[in-house]
N, C-alpha and C positions, 0 to 999 in steps of 0.2 A: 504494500500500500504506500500510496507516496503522498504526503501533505504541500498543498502550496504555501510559499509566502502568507499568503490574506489567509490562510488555516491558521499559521502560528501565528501571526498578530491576532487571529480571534481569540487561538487559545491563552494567552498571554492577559489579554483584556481580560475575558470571564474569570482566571486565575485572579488577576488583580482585582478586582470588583470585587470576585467573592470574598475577597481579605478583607476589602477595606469597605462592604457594606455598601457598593454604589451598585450604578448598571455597568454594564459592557462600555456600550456608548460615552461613558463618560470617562473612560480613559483614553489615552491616544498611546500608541507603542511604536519605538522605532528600533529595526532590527540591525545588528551592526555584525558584521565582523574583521577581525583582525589576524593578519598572519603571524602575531605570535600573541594574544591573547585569546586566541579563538573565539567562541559564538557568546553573545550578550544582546541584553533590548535594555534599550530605555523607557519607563513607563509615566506620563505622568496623568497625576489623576489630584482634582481639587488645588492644582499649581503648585505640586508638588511634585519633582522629579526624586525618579528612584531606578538604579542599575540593576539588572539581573542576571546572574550569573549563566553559564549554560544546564548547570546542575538544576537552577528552578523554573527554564525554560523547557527544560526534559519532563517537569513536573507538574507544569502547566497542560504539555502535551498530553501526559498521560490521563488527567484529570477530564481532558477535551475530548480523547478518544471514548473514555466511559461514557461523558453525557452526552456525547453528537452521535457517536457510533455504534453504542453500547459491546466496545471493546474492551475488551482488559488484557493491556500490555505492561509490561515492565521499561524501566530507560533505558536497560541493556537493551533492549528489541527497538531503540529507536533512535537514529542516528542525522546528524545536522550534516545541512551540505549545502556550497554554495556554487553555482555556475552562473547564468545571467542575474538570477535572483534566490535566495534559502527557500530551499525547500526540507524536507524531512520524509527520510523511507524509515518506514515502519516493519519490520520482519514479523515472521509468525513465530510462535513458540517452538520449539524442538528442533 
């Protein structure tokens, strides 16, 4: 399975929101990456900026795959990747 871009900014959004008790829409995420800091988003929500690491972007994901897809994956099975723009492949278990 492969996630677009606009997948992991949703997932990233509903992750944040549901932390911090907003909607979706009311955060904005920008996805960055770096060749030697590898993958992170910026989130801000109520004008408030906040980093996030690849570790709680893996956990955003998996959180998105349960409620959009009714998936349950693990962060080992799901890996970040950048070519024109981040996408994320998703493996099966076994």
């Amino acid at each position: 399975m492969r996630l677009t871009e606009q997948e992991i900014v949703n997932a990233v959004c509903m992750h944040i929101a549901s932390r911090k008790g907003l909607r979706p829409d009311q955060v904005d995420v920008q996805l960055m990456w770096d060749e030697e800091l590898g993958f992170s988003a910026e989130a801000t929500a109520e004008g408030r900026s906040q980093f996030l690491i690849e570790a709680t972007m893996l956990e955003a994901l998996e959180r998105y795959l349960l409620t959009t897809y009714d998936k349950r994956v693990f962060r080992s099975q799901i890996e970040l990747d950048v070519e024109d723009e981040m996408f994320a492949i998703v493996r099966d278990a076994g």
